[in-house]
Each structure stands twice: as structure tokens, then as C-alpha cells.
C-alpha positions as CSV (number, residue, x, y, z in Angstrom):
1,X,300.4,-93.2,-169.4
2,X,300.9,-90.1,-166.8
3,X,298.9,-90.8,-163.8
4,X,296.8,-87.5,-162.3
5,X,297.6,-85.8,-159.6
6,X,295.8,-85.8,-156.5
7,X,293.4,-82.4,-155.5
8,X,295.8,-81.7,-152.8
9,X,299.0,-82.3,-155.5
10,X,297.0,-80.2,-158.0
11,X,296.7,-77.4,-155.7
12,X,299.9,-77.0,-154.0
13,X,301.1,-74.5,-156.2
14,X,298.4,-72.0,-155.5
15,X,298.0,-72.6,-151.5
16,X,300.6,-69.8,-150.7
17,X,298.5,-67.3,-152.9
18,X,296.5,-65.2,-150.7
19,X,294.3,-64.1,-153.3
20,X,293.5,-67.7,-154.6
21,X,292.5,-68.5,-151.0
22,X,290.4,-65.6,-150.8
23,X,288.5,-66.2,-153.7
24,X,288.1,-70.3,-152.7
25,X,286.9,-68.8,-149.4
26,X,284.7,-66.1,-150.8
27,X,283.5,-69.3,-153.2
28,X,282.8,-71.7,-150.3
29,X,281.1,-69.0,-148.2
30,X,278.7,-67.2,-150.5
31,X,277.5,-71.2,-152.1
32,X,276.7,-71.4,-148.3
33,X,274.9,-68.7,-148.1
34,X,272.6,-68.7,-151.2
35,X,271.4,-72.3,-150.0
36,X,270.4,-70.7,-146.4
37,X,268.8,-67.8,-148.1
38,X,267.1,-69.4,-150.5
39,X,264.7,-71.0,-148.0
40,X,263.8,-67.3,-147.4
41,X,263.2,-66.6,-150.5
42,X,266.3,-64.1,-151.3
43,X,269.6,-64.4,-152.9
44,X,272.9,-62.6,-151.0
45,X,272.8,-59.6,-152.9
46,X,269.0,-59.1,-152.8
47,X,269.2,-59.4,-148.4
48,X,272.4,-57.1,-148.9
49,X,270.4,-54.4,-150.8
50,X,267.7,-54.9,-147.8
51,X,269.8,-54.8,-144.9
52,X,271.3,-51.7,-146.2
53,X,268.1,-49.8,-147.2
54,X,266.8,-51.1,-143.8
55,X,269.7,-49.5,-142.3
56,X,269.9,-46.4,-144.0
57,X,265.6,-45.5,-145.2
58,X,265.5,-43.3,-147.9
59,X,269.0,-43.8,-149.4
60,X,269.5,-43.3,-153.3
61,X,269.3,-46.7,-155.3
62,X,272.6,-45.6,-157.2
63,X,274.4,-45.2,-153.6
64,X,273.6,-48.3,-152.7
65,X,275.1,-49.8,-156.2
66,X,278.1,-48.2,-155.7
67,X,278.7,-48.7,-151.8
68,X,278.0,-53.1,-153.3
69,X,280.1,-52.6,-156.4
70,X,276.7,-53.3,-158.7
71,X,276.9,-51.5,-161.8
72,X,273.6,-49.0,-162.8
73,X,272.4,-51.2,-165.7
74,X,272.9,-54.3,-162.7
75,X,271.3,-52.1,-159.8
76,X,268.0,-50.9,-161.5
77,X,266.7,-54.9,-162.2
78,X,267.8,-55.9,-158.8
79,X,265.8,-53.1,-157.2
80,X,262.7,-53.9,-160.1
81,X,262.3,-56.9,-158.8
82,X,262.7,-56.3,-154.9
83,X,259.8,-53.6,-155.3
84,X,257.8,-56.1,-157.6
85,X,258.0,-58.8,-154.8
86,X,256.9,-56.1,-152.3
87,X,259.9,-55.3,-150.4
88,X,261.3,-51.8,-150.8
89,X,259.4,-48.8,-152.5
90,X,261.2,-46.6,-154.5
91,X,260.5,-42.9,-155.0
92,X,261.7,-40.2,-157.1
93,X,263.9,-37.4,-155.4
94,X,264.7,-35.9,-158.7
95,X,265.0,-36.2,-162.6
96,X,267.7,-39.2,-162.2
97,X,267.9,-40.1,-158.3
98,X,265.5,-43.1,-156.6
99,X,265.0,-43.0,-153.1
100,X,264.4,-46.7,-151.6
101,X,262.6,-47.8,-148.4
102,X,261.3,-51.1,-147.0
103,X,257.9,-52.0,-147.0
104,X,256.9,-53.6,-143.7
105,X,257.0,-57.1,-145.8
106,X,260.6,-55.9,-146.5
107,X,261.5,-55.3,-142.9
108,X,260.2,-58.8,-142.2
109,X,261.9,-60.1,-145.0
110,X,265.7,-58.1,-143.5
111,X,264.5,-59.6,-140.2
112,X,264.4,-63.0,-141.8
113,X,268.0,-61.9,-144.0
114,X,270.0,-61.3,-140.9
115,X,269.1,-64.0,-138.5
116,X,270.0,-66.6,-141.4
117,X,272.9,-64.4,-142.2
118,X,274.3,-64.6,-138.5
119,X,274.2,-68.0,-138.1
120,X,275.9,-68.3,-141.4
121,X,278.8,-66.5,-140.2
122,X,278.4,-67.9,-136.9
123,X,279.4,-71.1,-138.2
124,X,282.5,-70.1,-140.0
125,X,283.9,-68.2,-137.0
126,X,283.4,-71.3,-135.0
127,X,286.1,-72.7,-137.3
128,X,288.6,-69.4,-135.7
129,X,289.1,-68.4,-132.4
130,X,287.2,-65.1,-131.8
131,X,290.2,-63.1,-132.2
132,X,291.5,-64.5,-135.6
133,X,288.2,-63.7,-137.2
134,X,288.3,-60.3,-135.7
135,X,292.2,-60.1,-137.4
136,X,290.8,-61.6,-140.6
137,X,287.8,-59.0,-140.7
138,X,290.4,-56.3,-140.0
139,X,292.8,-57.6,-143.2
140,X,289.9,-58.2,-145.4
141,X,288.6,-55.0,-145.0
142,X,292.4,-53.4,-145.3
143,X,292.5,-55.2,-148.5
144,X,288.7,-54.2,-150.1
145,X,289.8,-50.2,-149.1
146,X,292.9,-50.2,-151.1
147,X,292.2,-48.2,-154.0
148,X,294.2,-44.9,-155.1
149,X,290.7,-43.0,-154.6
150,X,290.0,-44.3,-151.0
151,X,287.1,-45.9,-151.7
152,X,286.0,-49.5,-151.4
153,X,287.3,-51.4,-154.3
154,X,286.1,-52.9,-156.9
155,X,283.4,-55.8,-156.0
């Protein structure tokens, strides 16, 4: 009978791999996260789509999908459901296009977004010294803009 290996054993051959340790990071950080958002009452992409629209009033919904990677048949439910809780409004600019803005409850509710959203990075760049996360920020992002097109890749 062949005894198992250990995690650590199991793992070894996929430490070196940069984009297994991204995705166990990404994994690890976005689990952590959803829990602290979820006493808010959002989930990550739902506070994304409101710090962005808070950011930018009056956007077009389908910007905002593509800037996140959420394709349109993904974008329109997510943005159903933020107006149907109250959060943004959404108004026609043309035949096709939606133009979003927060509702005050949807300010509140970004206000509430980013202060759990700092202190969830907070406590991961407590694990680096200031300047390795501000390295790591500057290769993550080198890596998310490497497309042939010069836009952000794919999410």
C-alpha cells in the first residue's frame, strides 16, 4: 500500500509556477473578501461595479463590463439586481447603451465597499513590506495588460 503524500509533498511541483501561485493567491484573497463583504450585504463584483460607477457617474453599463471582464449576457443581471436593491439607476442614452449612477443608498453602500475593501488589503500588505506590494501591484498589473490589443486581459 503507497502511503500519500503530504500537502507540502503534493505541491512541490507547482510552487515554481507563477501562474499557479497567482491563481492560489487570487483564490485565498477574493474567499476573504466575500466573507468581509458579505456582512455588507454585497459580493466583490457587485462593490466593484459600485466603486466604479461611483467613480465615474453616468458611465455606460457595457463599459463597465468590459473594463471588469463580465460578459453582456453576465453584466445586464448584475446591474438588474444592483438597481432592484436600490443602488444605481440606470438610464437610457440610446437604442442599446445604459447609463448607470448611484442612488444615495448606493453611495452609502460604496462607502461601506471601500472601507471593508481597505482593510482587506491592508491586511495582506501587512504580510509585505510596503515596497514589495507596490512591486507586486506593478507586475500584476504588467501581467493583466498583456494582450496583443493593449487592453486589459481577459478576467
Amino acid at each position: 500500500m503507497t502511503k500519500s503524500p503530504t500537502l507540502e509533498a503534493l505541491q512541490a511541483p507547482l510552487v515554481s509556477r507563477l501562474g499557479y501561485l497567482l491563481r492560489r493567491a487570487s483564490t485565498v484573497m477574493m474567499a476573504d473578501l466575500g466573507e468581509r463583504l458579505a456582512v455588507v450585504g454585497l459580493r466583490p463584483v457587485e462593490a466593484t461595479i459600485l466603486i466604479l460607477v461611483g467613480a465615474h457617474p453616468g458611465c455606460i453599463q457595457s463599459d463597465v463590463g468590459r473594463v471588469l471582464g463580465i460578459k453582456r449576457a453576465n453584466m445586464a443581471p448584475l446591474i438588474s439586481a444592483l438597481a432592484a436593491k436600490g443602488l444605481l439607476e440606470k438610464s437610457p442614452v440610446d437604442g442599446r447603451s445604459l447609463a448607470l449612477t448611484l442612488t444615495p443608498s448606493g453611495e452609502a453602500a460604496k462607502v461601506e465597499a471601500e472601507a471593508v475593501m481597505d482593510a482587506h488589503e491592508a491586511r495582506f500588505e501587512a504580510m509585505l513590506a510596503s515596497r514589495d506590494a507596490a512591486s507586486l501591484r506593478t507586475a500584476l498589473a504588467l501581467i493583466s495588460w498583456d494582450t496583443a490589443d493593449g487592453q486589459m486581459g481577459p478576467a
